[in-house]
N, C-alpha and C positions, 0 to 999 in steps of 0.2 A: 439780274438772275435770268439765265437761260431758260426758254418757256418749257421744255424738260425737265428741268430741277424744279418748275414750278408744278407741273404734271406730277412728277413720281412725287412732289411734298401732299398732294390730295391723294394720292394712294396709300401714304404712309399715315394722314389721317385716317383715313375711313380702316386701315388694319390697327391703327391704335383703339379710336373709337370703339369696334366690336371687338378687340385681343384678338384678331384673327396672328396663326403662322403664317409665314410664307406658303408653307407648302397647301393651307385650308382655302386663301388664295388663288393660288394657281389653279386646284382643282374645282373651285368653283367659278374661274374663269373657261376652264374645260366645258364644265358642263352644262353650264349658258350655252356657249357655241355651241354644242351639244345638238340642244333641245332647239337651237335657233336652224339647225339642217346642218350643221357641220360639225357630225361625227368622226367623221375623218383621223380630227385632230386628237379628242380623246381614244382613239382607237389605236393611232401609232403609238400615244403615248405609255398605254398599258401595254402596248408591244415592244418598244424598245426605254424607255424610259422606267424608272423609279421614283416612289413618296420616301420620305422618312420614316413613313409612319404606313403601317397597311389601311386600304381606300374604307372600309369599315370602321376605324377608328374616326378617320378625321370627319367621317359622314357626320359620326357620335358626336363629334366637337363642336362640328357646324349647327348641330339642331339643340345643341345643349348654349350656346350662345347666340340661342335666336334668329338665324340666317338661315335654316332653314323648319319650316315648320314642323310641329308635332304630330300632324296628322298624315304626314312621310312617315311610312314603315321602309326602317331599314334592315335591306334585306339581308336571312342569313349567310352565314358562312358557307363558301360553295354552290350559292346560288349566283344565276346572271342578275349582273350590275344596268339596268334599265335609265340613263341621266333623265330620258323624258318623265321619267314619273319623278323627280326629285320637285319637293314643290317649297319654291324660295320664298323666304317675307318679302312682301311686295314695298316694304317700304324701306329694307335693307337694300335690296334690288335696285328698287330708286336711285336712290346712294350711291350704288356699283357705277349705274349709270351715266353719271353724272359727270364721270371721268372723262366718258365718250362725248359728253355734250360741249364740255369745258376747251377740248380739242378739237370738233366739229365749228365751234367757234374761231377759233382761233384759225383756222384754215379760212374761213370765210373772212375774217378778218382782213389777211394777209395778202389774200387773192386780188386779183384788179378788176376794177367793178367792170369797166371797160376798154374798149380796141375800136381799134378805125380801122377799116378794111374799104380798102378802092374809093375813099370818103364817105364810106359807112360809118356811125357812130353803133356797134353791138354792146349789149350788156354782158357781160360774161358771170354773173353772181345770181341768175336767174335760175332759179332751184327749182319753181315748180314745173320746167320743162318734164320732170321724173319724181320728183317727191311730192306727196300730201301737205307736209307739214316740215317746219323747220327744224323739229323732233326727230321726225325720219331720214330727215339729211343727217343729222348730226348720229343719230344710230347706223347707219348706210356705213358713213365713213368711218366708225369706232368699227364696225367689224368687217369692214376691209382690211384692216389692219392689226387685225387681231389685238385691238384696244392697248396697241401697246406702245408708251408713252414715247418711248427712244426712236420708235418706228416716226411717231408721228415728228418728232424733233429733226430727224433725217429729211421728210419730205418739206418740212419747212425751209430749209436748207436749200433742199436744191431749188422748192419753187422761186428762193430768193434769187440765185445765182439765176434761173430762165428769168427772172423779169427782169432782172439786170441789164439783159444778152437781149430783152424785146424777143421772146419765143413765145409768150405765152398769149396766143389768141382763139385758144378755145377753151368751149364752159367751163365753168367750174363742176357741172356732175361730169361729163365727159372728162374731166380732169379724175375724179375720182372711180369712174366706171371703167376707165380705159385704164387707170393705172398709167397716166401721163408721165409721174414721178421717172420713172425705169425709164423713158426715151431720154429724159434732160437727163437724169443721170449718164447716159451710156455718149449723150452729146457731149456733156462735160468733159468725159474720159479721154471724149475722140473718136468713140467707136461709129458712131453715124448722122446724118444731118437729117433732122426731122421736117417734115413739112406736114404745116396745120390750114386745112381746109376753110370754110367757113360756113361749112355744111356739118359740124360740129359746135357748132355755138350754141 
């Protein structure tokens, strides 16, 4: 089983587990990002996109199925939609999370611990050059990617094909902070020859 279909099968638990919709879902993947500084996203969406359901209902749904607390007053009709004051069960949340950890995983997994440069032995999996905790990597790269499983199934993909090819010799967070994915891909294509430093390790 492709580690996507393994990914979207823990997504389809944790909306079986709470009866979440798709659309209760999405919107409270919006508003995570949200309240995590990336407004952005919920802000195009109520701009050019559509719910099935008006954003007032599904709030009802989310706090009526326990995902988001009772002591969230949600607000009326006609008033501003605030995501930072939405305040989430911290142990459905968890949950949410998990998706991103299970993928943060899996990228570390995949990645290659190490490179030899001009008979250098470098570590390339060495995380705490930029993260605290193995946590915060694995959060880092879940919204880079806007926690979304098929994204992450893509950059597995292509990291396969650069270690194949002997591209990959810088870190694994400069792989994630640089968005390394997009050069191997566009190498792939043909579109241009990437050269990796060792001042990125």
């Amino acid at each position: 089983m492709h580690k996507f279909e393994l990914s979207l099968e823990r997504e389809l638990d944790f909306m079986i587990k709470h009866g979440l919709t798709a659309d209760e879902l999405y919107l409270m993947r919006l508003i995570f990002l949200a309240q995590d500084g990336h407004e952005e996203y919920i802000n195009r969406f109520f701009k050019e996109c559509s719910l099935g359901l008006p954003i007032l209902d599904l709030l009802k749904s989310l706090q009526e199925k326990g995902i988001i607390n009772k002591s969230y007053t949600i607000p009326a009709k006609g008033t501003v939609f605030e995501p930072k004051d939405v305040d989430f069960n911290k142990q459905v949340l968890k949950g949410f999370l998990q998706h991103s950890e299970d993928m943060g995983m899996e990228l570390f997994q995949a990645y290659p611990a190490m490179t030899v440069i001009n008979g250098k032995t470098f570590s390339l999996r060495n995380i705490a050059k930029f993260y605290k905790t193995f946590d915060e990597f694995t959060f880092a790269y879940g919204k880079e990617i806007k926690f979304d499983p098929q994204k992450h199934q893509e950059i597995l993909e292509i990291l396969e094909w650069a270690k194949e090819n002997n591209l990959v010799h810088s870190g694994l967070c400069d792989f994630i902070i640089s968005r390394k994915w997009l050069d191997y891909q566009e190498m792939k294509d043909g579109g241009t020859t990437l050269f990796d430093s060792t001042e990125s390790i």
